[in-house]
N, C-alpha and C positions, 0 to 999 in steps of 0.2 A: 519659609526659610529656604526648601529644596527650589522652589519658584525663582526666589531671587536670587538665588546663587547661578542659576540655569540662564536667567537673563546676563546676570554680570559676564559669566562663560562667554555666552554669543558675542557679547559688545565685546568682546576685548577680542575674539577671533577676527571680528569683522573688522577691526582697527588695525590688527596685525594686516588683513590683504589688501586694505587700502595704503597700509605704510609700503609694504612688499609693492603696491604698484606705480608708487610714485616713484619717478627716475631720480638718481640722486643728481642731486645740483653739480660737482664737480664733471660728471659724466655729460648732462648737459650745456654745462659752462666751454668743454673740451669739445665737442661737437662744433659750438658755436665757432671757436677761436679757428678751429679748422677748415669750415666753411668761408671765413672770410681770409682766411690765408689761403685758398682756393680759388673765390673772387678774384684778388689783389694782386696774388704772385703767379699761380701753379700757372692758371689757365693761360693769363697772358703771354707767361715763358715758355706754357707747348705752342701757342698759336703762333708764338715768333719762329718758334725754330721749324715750326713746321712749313714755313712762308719761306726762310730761307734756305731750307732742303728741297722745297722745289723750286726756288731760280738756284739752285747748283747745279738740280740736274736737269732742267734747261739750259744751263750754258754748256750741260757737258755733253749735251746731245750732239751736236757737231762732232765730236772728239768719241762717242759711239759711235756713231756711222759709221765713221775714215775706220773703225774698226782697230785704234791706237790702244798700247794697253791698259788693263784696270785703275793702273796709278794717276793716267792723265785725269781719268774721273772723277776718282779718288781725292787730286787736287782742287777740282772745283769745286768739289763738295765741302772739304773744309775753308778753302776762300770765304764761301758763306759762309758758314758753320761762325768764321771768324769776324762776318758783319754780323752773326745772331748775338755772339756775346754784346757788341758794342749800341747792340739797337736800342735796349735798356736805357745808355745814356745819353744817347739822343732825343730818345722820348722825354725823358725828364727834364732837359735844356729847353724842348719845348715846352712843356708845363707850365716849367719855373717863369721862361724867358719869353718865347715867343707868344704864348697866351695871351702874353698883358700889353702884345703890340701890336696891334689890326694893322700899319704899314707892311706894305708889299715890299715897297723898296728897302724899308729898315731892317725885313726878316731876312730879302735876298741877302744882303750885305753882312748881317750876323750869319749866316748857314756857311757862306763864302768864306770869310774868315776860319769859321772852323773846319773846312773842309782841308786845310792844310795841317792840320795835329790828328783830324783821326784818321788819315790815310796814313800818315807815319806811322799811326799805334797800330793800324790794320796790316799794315807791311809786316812791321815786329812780330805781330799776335800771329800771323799766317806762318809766319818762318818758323817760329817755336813749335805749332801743329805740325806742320809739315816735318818735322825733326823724327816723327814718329812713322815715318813712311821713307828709308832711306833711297828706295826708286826716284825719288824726284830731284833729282840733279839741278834745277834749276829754283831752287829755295834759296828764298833774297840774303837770308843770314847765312848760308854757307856759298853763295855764288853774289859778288855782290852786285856784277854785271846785268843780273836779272832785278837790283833791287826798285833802279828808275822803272822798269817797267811795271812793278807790281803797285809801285808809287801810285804811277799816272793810271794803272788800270783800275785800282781801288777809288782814286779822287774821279774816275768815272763812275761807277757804283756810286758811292755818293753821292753824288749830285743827281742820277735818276732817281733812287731811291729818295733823297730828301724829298725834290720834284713831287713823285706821285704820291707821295705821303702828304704836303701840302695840299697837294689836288684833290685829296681826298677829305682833308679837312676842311677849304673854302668848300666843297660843294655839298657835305654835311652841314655848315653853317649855313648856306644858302638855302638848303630843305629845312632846314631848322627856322629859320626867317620867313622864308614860305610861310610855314605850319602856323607860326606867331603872325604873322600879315592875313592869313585866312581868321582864324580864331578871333581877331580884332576887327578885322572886317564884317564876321558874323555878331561880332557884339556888337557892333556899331548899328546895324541893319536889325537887328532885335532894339535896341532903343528907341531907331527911328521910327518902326514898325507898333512900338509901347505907344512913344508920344502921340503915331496919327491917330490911333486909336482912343488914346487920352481924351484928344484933340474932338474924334466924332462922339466920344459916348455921352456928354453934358450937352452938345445937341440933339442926340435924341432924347435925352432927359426931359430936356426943358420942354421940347417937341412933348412928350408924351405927360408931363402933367401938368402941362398948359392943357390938353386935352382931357384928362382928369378932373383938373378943377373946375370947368363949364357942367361937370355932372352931377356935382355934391352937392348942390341944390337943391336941383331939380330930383335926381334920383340917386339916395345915397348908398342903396344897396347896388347897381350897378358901377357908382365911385367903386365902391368895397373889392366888388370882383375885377374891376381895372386894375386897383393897387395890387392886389395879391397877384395877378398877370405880369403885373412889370416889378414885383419882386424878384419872382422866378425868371425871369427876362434877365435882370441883373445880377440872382445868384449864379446862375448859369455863366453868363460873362464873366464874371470872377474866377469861375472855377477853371477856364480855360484861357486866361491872362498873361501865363507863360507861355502860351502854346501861338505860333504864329498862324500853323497850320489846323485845323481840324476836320473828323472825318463829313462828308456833306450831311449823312443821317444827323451828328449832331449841330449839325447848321441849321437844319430843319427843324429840327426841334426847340431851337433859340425861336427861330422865327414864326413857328406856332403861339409860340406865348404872347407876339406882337400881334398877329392876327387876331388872337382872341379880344389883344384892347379895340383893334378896330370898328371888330365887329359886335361887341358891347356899343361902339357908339353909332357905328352906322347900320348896324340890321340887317335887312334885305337889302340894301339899296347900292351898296358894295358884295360884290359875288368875288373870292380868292380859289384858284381850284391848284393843284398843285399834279401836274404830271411827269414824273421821275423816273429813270429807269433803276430798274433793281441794282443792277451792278455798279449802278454809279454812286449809289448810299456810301460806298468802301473809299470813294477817291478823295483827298484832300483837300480841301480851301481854304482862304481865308478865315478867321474866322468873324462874324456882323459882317459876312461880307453880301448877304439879301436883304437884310432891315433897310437901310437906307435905299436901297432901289426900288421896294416896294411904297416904304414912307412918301416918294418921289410921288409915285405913281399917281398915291392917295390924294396928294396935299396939291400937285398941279395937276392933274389929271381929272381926277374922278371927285374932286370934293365939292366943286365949286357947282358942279351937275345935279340938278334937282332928281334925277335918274339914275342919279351914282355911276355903275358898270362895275366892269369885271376883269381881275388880274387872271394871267395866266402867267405859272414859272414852268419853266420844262429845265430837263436835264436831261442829258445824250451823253455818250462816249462815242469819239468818231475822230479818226485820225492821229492817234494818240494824247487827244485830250479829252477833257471836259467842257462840253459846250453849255452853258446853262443863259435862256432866254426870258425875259419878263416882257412879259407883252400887258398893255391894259388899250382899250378903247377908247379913252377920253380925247380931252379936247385936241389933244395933240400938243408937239413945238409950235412954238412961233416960225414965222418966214425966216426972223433976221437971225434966230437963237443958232449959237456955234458953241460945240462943249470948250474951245479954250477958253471964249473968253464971257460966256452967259451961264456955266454950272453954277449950282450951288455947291454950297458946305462940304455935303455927303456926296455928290459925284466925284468933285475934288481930292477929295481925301482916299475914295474908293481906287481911283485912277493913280494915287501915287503909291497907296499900298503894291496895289497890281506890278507895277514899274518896279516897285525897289523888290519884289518876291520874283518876279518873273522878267526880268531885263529883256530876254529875246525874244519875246513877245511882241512888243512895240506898240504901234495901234490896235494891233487887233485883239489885244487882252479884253479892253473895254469900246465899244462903239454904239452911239446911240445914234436911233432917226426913227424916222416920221414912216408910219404904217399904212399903205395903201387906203387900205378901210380907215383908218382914221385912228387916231391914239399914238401911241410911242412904243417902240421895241426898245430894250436895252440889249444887249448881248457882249455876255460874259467867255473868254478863254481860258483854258486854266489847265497847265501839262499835266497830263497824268503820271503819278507814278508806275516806274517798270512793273510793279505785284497787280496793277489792275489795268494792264494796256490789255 
C-alpha cells in the first residue's frame, strides 16, 4: 500500500515538471505573430528608412563642406525622410501593378504617369516636416516661390529612385532565370547522360550473356560463377545510376566484376593487368566508363587470336587531369577504320557521354589509334577536380 502510494507520489511529481516545461501555447502563438510581424513590417521599414537617411546625407554632403548651417542638413534629411514614408506605396503599386506586367514600355509609361501625384504629395509631405524646423525659410508651404522647385527636384528623386529600383529588380530576375536555365540545363544533361547509359548497358548485356550461354553446356559451374560476376556487375551499376560522376576506385571495382567474366572464359590466353596511381583512385569519372573499351579490346582485338594477349589500363594525374590509357596487343584497326564513321555501339556512346560531361575538352577527351608494336591504344581525358589536382 506504502509502495503504491510512493509510485502514484512520483508519477504525479514527474507530470507536474513536464506540465511546468511545456511552454504555454498563447505565449508561443505570441512569439510567432511577432516574428512574422517582424518579417513583413519592422525589418523592411528599418531598411527603408535606413536607405533613405543615407541618400539625405549624401545630398547633404555638399552643403557640409560649404560649411552652411545645421538646418540646410537638417532639410535634406527630412526631403528623404519624406520619400521613406512614401516608398511603402510604391512598392505595393509595384506588387499589385507592375508584377503582372513584364513590358518595359507599359511599366515606363505607368511609373510616368505617377510620378506627377507623388511628387505633389512629396512637396506637401516635406513642407508639413519641414514646419518643425522654423530655420528653413524656403519650405514650399510657407514660401510658395520654392514650391516648383521642390516639385521638379522631388519628380527627380523619383524617377532615379524608381530607375534603380527596377534595375534592380530585371537583374534579380535575370539571376533568377540564370539559376532556372542552369538547374534545367543540368536536368537535361542528367537525362541525356541516363538515356546514353540506358542506351549501352542492354548491349553489354546482351554482349555478356550471349557469352554466358556458350558455357552452360559445356561447363555449368563456370555459367554459375559468370552469372553471379554479372550480378554484381549490375547491382553495382544500379547502385550508382543517379550519379553521373563516380570515384575511379569504384569504377575499378565495377570493372573487376567484368574481368572476372572474361576470364572464367578465356583463362590464360587473355592476360588484364591494371596499373593505377594511388592518388587517382580519388578523381571522378564517368561511371561503365572502362567496360566498354576493355569489351572492345577483347571482342576485336584479342578474341579472334588463338594467342589471345594482353590489356593494359594505366591511370596518371598530369596537368590537371586524369589520363587513363587501355592499351591491348591485338590485331590492331584496320587501314580504313576512322572513329566518326567505323565505331561501334560502346565507342559511340562513350564519346558522347565524354562531350556532353566535359564540353572543353573536345577531341582529346576520347582518341583512339593504332600502336607502334601492333594492337590499339584508347586514350581517355577527364578534368580533375580542384580537391585532387
Amino acid at each position: 500500500m506504502i509502495s503504491a502510494r510512493s509510485n502514484s507520489s512520483i508519477l504525479a511529481n514527474d507530470v507536474r515538471q513536464r506540465v511546468q516545461r511545456v511552454p504555454s501555447v498563447p505565449s508561443v502563438q505570441a512569439d510567432d505573430v511577432w516574428h512574422r510581424a517582424w518579417r513583413a513590417w519592422f525589418r523592411p521599414a528599418i531598411l527603408i528608412f535606413l536607405i533613405w537617411t543615407a541618400v539625405g546625407i549624401f545630398l547633404a554632403l555638399p552643403d557640409m563642406l560649404k560649411g552652411l548651417p545645421w538646418y540646410h542638413f537638417t532639410a535634406k534629411i527630412i526631403d528623404s525622410w519624406a520619400w521613406a514614408l512614401l516608398t511603402p506605396v510604391l512598392l505595393l503599386i509595384d506588387r499589385k501593378i507592375a508584377a503582372k506586367d513584364q513590358s518595359i514600355f507599359r511599366l515606363s509609361l505607368l511609373f510616368l504617369l505617377l510620378s506627377v501625384p507623388f511628387s505633389l504629395v512629396h512637396t506637401y509631405l516635406s513642407g508639413l516636416l519641414l514646419l518643425s524646423v522654423p530655420q528653413v525659410w524656403w519650405n514650399p508651404l510657407t514660401n510658395s516661390e520654392f514650391a516648383v522647385y521642390y516639385f521638379l527636384g522631388g519628380w527627380q528623386t523619383y524617377c532615379a529612385a524608381v530607375g534603380i529600383y527596377q534595375c534592380f529588380r530585371y537583374y534579380s530576375r535575370y539571376l533568377t532565370g540564370q539559376l532556372e536555365l542552369g538547374r534545367v540545363e543540368k536536368s537535361l544533361l542528367e537525362w541525356r547522360l541516363n538515356a546514353l547509359r540506358l542506351h549501352l548497358e542492354p548491349h553489354f548485356l546482351f554482349n555478356a550473356l550471349n557469352a554466358i550461354s556458350s558455357e552452360v553446356g559445356a561447363d555449368p559451374v563456370l555459367a554459375r560463377n559468370m552469372i553471379g560476376d554479372l550480378a554484381a556487375l549490375l547491382r553495382g551499376s544500379l547502385d550508382c545510376k543517379d550519379r553521373s560522376e563516380i570515384p575511379l576506385a569504384q569504377e575499378l571495382a565495377l570493372l573487376e566484376h567484368y574481368i572476372s567474366i572474361q576470364r572464367f572464359r578465356f583463362g590464360d590466353r587473355i592476360q588484364i593487368e591494371l596499373d593505377i596511381e594511388a592518388e587517382a583512385l580519388k578523381a571522378m569519372v564517368p561511371s561503365m566508363l572502362l567496360q566498354p573499351l576493355v569489351e572492345n579490346a577483347i571482342r576485336h582485338g584479342l578474341e579472334g587470336r588463338l594467342s589471345g594477349g594482353k590489356i593494359n589500363i594505366l591511370a596518371r594525374r598530369a596537368a590537371g587531369q586524369l589520363q587513363i590509357r587501355v592499351l591491348d596487343d591485338g590485331v590492331g584497326l584496320p587501314a580504313t577504320w576512322r572513329k566518326e564513321t567505323s565505331a561501334g555501339l560502346g565507342v559511340r556512346v562513350t564519346c558522347e557521354r565524354l562531350a556532353a560531361l566535359y564540353p572543353d575538352l573536345g577531341e582529346q577527351a576520347l582518341t583512339i589509334q593504332r600502336r607502334p608494336s601492333g594492337g590499339t591504344e584508347v586514350a581517355i581525358c577527364v578534368p580533375l577536380n580542384e580537391g585532387w589536382r
